[in-house]
Rosetta silent file (secondary structure, phi, psi, omega in degrees, C-alpha in Angstrom):
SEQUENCE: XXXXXXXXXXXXXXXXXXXXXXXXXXXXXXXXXXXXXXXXXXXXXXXXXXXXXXXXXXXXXXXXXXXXXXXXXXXXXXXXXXXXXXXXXXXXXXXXXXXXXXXXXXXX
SCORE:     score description
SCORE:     0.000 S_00000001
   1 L     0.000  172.076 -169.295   -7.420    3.841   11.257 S_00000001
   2 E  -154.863  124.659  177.089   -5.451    6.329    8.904 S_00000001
   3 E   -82.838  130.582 -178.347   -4.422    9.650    9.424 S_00000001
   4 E  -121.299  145.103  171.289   -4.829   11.728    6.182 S_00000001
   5 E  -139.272  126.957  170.110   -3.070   15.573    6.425 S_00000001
   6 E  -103.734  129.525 -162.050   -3.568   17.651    3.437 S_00000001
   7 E  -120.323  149.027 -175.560   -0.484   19.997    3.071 S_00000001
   8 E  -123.287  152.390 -171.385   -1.179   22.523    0.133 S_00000001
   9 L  -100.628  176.294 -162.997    1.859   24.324   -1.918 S_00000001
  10 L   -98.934 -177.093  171.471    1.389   27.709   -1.476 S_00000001
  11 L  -105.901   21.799  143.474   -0.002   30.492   -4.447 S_00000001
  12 L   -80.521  -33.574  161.138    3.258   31.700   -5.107 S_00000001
  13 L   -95.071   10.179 -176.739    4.233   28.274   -6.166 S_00000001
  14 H   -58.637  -48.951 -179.105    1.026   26.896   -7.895 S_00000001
  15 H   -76.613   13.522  162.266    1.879   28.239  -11.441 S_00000001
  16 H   -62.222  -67.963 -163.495    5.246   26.433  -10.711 S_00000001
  17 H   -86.333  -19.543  157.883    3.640   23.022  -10.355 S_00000001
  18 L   -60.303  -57.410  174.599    0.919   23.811  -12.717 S_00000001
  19 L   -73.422  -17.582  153.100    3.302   23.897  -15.893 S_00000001
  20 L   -67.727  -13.545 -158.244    4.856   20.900  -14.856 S_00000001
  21 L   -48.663  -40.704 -179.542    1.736   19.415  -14.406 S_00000001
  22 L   -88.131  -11.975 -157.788    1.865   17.522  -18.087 S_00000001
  23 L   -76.891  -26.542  159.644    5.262   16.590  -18.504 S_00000001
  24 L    82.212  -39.253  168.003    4.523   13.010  -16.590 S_00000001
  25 L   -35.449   10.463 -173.960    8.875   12.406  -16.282 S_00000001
  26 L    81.884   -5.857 -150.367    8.605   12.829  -12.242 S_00000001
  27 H   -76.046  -32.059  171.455    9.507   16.679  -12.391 S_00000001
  28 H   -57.283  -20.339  167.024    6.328   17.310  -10.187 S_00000001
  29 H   -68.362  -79.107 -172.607    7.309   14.990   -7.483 S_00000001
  30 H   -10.310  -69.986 -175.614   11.279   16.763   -7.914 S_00000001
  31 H   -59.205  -30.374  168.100    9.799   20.286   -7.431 S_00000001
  32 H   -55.711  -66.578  179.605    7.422   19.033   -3.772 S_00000001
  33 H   -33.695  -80.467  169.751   10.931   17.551   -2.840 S_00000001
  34 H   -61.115   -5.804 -172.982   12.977   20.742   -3.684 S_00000001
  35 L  -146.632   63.446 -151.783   10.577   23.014   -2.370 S_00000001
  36 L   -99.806  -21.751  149.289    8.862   21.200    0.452 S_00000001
  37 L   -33.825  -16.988  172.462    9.101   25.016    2.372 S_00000001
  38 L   -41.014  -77.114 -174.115    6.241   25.755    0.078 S_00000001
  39 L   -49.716  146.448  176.599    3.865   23.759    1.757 S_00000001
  40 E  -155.759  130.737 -169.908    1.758   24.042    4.609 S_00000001
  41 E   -75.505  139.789 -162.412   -0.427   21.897    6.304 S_00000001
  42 E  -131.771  -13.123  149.192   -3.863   22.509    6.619 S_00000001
  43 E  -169.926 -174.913  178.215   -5.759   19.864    7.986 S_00000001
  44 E  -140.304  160.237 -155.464   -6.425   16.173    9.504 S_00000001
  45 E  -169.617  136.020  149.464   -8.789   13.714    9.644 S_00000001
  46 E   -70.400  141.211 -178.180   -9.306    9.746   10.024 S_00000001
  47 E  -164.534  171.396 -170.395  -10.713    7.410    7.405 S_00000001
  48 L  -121.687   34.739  135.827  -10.376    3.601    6.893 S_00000001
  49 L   -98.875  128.929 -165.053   -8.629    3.766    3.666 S_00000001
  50 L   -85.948  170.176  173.888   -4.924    3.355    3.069 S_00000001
  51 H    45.153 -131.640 -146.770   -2.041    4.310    1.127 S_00000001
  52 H   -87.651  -40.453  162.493   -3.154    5.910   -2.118 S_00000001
  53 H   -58.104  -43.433 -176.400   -6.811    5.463   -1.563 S_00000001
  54 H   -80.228  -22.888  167.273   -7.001    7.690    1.214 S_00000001
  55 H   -49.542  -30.020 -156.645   -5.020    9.982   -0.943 S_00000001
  56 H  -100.875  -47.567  165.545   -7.777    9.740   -3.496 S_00000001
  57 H   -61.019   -2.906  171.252  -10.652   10.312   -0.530 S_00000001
  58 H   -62.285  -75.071 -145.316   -9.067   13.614    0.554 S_00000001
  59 H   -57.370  -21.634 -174.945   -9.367   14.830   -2.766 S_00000001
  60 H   -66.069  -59.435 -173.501  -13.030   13.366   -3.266 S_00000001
  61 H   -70.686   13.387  175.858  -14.017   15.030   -0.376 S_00000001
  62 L  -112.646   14.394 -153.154  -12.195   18.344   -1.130 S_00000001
  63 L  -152.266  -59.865  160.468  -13.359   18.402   -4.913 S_00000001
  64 L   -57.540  107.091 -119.475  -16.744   16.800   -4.654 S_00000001
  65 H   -79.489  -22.335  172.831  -19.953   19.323   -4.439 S_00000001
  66 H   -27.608  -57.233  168.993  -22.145   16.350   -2.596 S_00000001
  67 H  -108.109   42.200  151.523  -20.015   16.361   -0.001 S_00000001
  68 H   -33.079  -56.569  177.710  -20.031   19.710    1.124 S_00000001
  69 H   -26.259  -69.109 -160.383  -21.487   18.640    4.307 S_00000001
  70 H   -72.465  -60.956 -178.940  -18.492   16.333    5.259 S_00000001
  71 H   -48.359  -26.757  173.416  -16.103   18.878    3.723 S_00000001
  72 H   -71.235  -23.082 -151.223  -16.996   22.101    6.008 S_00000001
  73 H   -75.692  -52.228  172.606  -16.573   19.574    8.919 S_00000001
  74 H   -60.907  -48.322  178.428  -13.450   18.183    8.089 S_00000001
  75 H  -123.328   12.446  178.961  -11.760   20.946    6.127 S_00000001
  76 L    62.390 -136.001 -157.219  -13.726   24.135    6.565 S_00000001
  77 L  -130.673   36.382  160.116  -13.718   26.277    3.794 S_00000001
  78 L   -49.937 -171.206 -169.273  -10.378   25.916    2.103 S_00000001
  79 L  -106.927  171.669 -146.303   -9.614   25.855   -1.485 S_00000001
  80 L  -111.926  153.440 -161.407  -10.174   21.735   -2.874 S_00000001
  81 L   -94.226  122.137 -165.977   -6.908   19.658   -3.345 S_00000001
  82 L  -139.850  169.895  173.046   -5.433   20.027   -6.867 S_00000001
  83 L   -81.511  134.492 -178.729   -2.281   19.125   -8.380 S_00000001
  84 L   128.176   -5.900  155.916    0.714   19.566   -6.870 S_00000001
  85 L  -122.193  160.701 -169.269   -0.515   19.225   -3.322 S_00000001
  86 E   -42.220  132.746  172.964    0.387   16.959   -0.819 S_00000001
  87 E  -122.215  130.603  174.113   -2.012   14.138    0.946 S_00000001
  88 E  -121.136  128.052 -166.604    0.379   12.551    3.648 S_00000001
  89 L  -138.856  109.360 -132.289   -1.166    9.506    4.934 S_00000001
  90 L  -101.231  118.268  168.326    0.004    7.951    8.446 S_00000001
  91 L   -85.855   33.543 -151.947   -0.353    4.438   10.237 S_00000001
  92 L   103.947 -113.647  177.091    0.853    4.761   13.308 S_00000001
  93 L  -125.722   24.371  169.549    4.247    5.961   13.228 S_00000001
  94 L   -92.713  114.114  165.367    4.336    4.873    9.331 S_00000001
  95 L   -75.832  138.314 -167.760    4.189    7.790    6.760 S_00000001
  96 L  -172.623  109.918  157.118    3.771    7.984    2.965 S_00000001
  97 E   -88.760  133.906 -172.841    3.264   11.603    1.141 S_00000001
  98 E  -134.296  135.931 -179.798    1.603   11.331   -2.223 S_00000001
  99 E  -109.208  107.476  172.916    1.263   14.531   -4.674 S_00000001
 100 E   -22.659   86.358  173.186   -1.465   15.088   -6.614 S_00000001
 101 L   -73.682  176.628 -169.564   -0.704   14.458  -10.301 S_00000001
 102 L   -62.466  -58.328  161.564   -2.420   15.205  -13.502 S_00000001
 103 L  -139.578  134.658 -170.855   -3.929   12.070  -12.944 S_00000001
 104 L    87.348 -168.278  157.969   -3.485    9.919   -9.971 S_00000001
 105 E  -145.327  174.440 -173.469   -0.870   10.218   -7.617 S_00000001
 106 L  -131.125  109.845 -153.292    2.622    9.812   -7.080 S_00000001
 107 L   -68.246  162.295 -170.386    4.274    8.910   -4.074 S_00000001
 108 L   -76.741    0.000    0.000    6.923   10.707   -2.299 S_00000001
């Protein structure tokens, strides 16, 4: 199984990582990197998809209104995983952070 943790930048830096959001050149990865004090983790979970996929089911289930159910359970009643925050998603004692890009993501 695979551990998914969604660490969210904070809302002092979201209009940071928002106007980088288009430029596509890595500077949104740069700025998670330079400013990984932003962030703060806000929950965990298990799921049986890896790497980049389970990166993509946090955000389904943080973003999609279907799964509301599964979303109070898991994440309560946070704000839904947008770009510029973090899904870090763990194997064991294997690790991989991926940041939520304009589209897709891009690992850390």
């Amino acid at each position: 199984m695979t551990t998914v943790t969604i660490i969210l930048i904070s809302e002092e830096h979201r209009h940071n990582v928002w106007s980088l959001r288009l430029r596509g050149d890595g500077a949104l990865a740069e700025y998670a990197r330079n400013h990984i004090e932003a962030y703060q983790p806000v929950a965990s979970w298990t799921c049986s998809e890896r790497d980049s996929a389970a990166a993509e089911e946090a955000f389904e289930i943080t973003n999609n209104p279907s799964r509301q159910s599964e979303r109070e359970i898991l994440y309560g009643k946070q704000r839904s995983v947008s770009v510029g925050d973090i899904v870090e998603v763990s194997e064991g004692s294997n690790g991989k952070r991926y940041i939520c890009d304009a589209v897709g993501w891009t690992k850390l």
